[in-house]
C-alpha positions in Angstrom: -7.6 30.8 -24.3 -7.5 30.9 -20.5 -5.5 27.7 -18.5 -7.6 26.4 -16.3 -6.0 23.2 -15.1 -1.5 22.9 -14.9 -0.1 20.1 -13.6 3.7 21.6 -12.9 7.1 19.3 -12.3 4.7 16.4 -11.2 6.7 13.3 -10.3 5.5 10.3 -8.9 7.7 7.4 -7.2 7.0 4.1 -6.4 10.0 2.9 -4.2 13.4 3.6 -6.6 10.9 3.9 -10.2 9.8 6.8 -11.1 6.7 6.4 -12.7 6.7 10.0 -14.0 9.7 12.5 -13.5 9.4 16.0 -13.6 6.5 16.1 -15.8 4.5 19.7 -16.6 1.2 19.4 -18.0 -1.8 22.3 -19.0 -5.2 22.5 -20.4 -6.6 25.4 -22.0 -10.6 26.0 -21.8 -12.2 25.7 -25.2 -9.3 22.7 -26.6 -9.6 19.3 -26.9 -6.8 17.5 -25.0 -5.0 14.3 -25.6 -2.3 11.8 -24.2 -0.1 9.8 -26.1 2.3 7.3 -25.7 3.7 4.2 -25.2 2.9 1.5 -22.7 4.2 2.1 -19.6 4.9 5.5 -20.3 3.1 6.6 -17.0 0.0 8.4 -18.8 -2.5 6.7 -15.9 0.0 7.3 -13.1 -0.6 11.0 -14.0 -3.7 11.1 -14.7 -4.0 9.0 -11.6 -2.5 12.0 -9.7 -4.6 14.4 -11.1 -7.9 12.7 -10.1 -6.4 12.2 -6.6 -6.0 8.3 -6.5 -2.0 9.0 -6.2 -0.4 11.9 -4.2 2.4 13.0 -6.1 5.5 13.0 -5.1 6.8 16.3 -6.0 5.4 18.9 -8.6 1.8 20.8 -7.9 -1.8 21.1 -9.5 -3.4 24.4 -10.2 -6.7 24.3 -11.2 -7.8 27.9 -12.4 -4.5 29.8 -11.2 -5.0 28.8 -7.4 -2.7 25.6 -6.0 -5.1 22.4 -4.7 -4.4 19.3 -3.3 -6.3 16.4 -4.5 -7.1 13.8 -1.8 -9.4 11.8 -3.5 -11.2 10.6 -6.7 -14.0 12.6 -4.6 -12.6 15.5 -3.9 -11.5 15.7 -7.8 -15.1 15.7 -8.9 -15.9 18.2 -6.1 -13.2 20.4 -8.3 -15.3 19.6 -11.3 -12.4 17.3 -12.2 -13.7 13.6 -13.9 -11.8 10.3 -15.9 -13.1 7.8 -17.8 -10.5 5.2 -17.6 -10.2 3.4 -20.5 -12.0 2.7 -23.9 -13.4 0.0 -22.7 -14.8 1.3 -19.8 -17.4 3.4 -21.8 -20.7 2.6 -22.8 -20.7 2.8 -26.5 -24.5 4.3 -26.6 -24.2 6.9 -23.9 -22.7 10.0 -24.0 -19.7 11.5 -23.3 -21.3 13.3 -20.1 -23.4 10.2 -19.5 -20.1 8.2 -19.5 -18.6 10.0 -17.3 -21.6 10.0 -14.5 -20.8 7.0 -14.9 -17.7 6.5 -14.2 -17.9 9.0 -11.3 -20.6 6.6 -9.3 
């Protein structure tokens, strides 16, 4: 299967924490993805980066082998790039492209 999204040495810093260090990330078309781990981990802090609400501060994003920078929320669903939050963010009877309409308005 093809990459079509890396996230590559992404670190993000708030002040002296690091809420993710050195962190390298890819998604293959035609898999499902998931990510785990603890609370406070800094799985939203990345995914935060991805969908442009955070700049990171070092590390890149290639989406389809070419480098892009990811201003905004916006611009990430320009880039055909979309996150529902959290569980309980979704609506239970919609689906998942509905959801994420959703979330994007």
């Amino acid at each position: 299967m093809s990459e079509i999204l890396r996230m590559e040495h992404i670190s993000k810093q708030f002040g002296d924490f690091y809420a993710n260090r050195d962190i390298s990330f890819d998604v293959r078309k035609g898999e499902v993805h998931t990510l785990l781990g603890e609370n406070g981990a800094g799985k939203s802090t990345l995914m935060n980066v991805l969908i442009g609400l955070y700049q990171p501060t070092e590390g890149f994003i290639y989406l389809r082998g070419k480098r892009v920078e990811i201003d905004s929320p916006a611009e990430a669903v320009h880039l055909g790039i979309g996150m529902v939050h959290q569980h309980f963010m979704l609506v239970p009877v919609f689906t998942v492209t509905e959801n994420m309409i959703l979330g994007a308005e």
